[in-house]
C-alpha positions as CSV (number, residue, x, y, z in Angstrom):
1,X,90.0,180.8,192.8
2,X,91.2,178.9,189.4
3,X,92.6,175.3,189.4
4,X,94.3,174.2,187.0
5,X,94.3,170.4,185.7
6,X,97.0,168.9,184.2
7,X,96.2,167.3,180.7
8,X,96.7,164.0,180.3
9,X,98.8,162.7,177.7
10,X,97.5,161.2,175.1
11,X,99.8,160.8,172.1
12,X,101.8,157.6,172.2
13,X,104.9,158.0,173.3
14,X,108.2,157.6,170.8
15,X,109.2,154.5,173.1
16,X,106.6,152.7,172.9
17,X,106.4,152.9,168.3
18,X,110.1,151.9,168.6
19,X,109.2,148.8,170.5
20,X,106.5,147.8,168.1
21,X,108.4,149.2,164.7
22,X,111.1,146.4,166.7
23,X,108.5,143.4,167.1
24,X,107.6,144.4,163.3
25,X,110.8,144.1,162.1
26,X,111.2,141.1,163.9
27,X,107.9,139.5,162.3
28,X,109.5,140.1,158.7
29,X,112.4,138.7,159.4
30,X,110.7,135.3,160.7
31,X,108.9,135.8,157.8
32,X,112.0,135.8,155.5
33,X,113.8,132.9,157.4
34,X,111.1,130.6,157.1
35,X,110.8,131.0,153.2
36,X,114.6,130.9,153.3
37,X,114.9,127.6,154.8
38,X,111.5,126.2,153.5
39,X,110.1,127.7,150.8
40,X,106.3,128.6,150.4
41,X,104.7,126.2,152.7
42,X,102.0,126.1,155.0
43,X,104.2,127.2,157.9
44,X,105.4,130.2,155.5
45,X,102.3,131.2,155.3
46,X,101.0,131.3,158.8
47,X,104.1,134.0,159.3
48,X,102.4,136.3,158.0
49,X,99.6,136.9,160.5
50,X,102.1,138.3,162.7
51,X,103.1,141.0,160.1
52,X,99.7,142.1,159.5
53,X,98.9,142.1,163.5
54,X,101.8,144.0,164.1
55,X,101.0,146.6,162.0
56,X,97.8,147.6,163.7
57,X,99.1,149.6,166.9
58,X,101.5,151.3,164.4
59,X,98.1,153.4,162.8
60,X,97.0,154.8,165.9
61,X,98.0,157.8,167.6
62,X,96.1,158.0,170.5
63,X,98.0,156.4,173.9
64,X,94.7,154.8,175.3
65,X,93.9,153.1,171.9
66,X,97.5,152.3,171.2
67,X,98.0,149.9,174.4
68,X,94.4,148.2,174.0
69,X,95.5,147.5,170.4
70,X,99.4,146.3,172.2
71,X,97.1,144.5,174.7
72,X,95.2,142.5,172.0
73,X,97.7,142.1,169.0
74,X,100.0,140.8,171.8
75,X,98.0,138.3,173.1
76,X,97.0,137.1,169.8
77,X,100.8,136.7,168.6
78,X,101.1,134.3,172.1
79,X,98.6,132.1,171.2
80,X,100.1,131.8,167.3
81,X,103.3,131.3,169.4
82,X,101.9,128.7,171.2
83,X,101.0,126.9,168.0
84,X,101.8,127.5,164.2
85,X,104.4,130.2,165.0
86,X,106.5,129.2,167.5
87,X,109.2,131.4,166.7
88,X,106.5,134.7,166.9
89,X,107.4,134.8,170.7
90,X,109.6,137.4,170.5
91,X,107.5,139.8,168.3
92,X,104.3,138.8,171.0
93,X,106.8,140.1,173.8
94,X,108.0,143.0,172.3
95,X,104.5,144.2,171.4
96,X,103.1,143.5,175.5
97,X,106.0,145.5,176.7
98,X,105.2,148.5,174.6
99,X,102.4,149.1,176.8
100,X,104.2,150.1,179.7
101,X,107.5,151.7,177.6
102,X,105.9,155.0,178.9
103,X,107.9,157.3,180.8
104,X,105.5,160.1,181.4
105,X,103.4,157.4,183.6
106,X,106.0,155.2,185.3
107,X,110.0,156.1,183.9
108,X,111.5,153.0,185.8
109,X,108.8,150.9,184.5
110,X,109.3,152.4,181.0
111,X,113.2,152.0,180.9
112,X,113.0,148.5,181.9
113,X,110.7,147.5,179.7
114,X,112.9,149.2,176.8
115,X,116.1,147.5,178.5
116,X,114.2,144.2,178.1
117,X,113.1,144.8,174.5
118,X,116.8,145.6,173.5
119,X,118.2,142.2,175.2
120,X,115.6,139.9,173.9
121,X,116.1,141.4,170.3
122,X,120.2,141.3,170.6
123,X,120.1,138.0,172.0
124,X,118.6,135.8,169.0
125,X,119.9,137.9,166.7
126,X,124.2,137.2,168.0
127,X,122.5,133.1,168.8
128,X,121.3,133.2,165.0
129,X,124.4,134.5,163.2
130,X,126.0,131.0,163.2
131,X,122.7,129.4,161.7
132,X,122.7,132.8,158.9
133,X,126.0,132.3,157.4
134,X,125.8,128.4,157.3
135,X,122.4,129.0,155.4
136,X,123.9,131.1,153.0
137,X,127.6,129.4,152.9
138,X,127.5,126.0,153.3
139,X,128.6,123.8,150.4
140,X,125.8,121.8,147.7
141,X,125.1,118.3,149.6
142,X,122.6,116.4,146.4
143,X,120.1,117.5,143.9
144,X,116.7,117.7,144.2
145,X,115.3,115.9,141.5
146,X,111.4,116.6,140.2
147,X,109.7,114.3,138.3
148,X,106.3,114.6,136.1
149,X,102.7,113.1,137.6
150,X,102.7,110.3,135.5
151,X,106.2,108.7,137.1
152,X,106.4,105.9,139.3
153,X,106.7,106.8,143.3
154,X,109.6,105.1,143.4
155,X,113.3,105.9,144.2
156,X,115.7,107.0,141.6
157,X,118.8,105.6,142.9
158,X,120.0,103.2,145.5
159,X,121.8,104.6,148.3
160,X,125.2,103.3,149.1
161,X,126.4,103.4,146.2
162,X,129.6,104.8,145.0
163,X,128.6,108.5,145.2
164,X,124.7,108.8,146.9
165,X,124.8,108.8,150.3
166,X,121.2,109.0,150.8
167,X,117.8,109.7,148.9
168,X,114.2,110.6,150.4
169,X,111.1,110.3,148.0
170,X,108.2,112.5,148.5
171,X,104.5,113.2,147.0
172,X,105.2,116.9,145.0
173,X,102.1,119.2,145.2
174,X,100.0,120.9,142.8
175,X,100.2,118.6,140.3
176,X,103.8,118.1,140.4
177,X,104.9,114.3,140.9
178,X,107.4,112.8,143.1
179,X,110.3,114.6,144.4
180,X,113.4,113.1,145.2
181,X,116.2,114.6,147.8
182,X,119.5,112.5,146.6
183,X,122.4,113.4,148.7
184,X,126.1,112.5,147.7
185,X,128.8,111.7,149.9
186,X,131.1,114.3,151.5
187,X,133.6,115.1,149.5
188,X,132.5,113.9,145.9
189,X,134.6,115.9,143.4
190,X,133.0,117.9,140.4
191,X,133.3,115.6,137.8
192,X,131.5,112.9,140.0
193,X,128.8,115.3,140.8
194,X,128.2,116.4,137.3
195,X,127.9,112.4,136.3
196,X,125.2,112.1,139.0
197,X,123.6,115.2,137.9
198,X,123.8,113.7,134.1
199,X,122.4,110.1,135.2
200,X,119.5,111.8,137.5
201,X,118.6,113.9,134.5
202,X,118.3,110.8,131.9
203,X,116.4,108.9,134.2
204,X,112.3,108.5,133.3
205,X,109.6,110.9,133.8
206,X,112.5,113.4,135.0
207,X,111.7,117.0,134.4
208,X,114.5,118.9,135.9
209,X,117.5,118.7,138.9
210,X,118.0,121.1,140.9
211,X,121.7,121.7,143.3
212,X,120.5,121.0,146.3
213,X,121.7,123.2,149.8
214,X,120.5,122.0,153.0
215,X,118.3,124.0,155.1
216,X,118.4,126.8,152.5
217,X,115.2,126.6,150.0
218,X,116.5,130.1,147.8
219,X,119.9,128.5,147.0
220,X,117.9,125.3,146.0
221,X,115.6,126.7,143.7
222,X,115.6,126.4,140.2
């Protein structure tokens, strides 16, 4: 008498690479909001780990390896959540339900956790829209004015004046000295801009001024 044994499958299954090609995605995009909005900072930095993590599952081909790799590169993406990358929770998620996105073991299991994937990624992305187009829309509010090592740490202007609303001093890096965030009221015309921007520019130690967008570090580059 023969008996015949069913193999067990072992490739990973196409489900469960979307769901991590998904959280990877994901991972870049944090990446490229946080330089966005803040430039190459610490926090910018820490972004990548989940990039790199979420990579890993993606080069193996075997099922068993694939969800012990999910199983740790998940876990490790919670913890980051839970400190210098808050916003790497939805990557961490996306990665732990890949591990049970397979049909050929459990298809109600698997469809749910690919119904879950798809409304936790088309959530934040329709919640996010608004704060996307303000970043790349909204109008100049100051200049950012960077100043050389050897001047003062001292403000540039006075606040309340006829055109600066505000202005917010702070220690530059690498060498650079004191930066200066000077924000002009609502509704200053062009020619009154362009006479701050002149008197910012003649003032001591001054190296350049830069148009300044809130929230949006690309647009206030220069």
């Amino acid at each position: 008498m023969t008996t015949t044994r069913t193999a067990t499958p072992q490739k990973v299954h196409a489900w469960q690479r979307v769901l991590v090609v998904t959280a990877l995605l994901a991972s870049v995009a944090i990446l490229g909001w946080s330089y966005l909005t803040r430039g190459d900072t610490i926090a910018f930095r820490f972004t990548w780990i989940p990039v790199a993590l979420t990579v890993v599952p993606l080069l193996l081909a075997r099922r068993r390896q694939f969800t012990y790799a999910c199983l740790v590169v998940g876990g490790l993406l919670l913890v980051l959540a839970c400190g210098p990358v808050p916003d790497g929770i939805l990557p961490a998620v996306l990665v732990l339900l890949a591990t049970t996105a397979d049909p050929r073991w459990s298809p109600w299991r698997a469809g749910l956790s690919v119904l879950v994937g798809a409304a936790l990624v088309v959530v934040p992305v329709v919640a996010s829209a608004g704060a996307v187009r303000d970043s790349l829309t909204a109008p100049q509010v100051g200049f950012v004015v960077h100043r050389s090592a050897s001047a003062g740490f001292t403000d540039l202007v006075e606040p309340g004046g006829p055109s600066v609303r505000g202005v917010q001093t702070v220690r530059g890096s690498g060498g650079e000295g004191p930066i200066s965030f000077v924000e002009f009221e609502p509704g200053l015309s062009a020619d009154g801009q362009d006479q701050l921007r002149r008197r910012l520019e003649q003032a001591p130690g001054v190296t350049r001024v830069c148009s300044w967008y809130r929230n949006n570090h690309l647009r206030s580059a220069c």
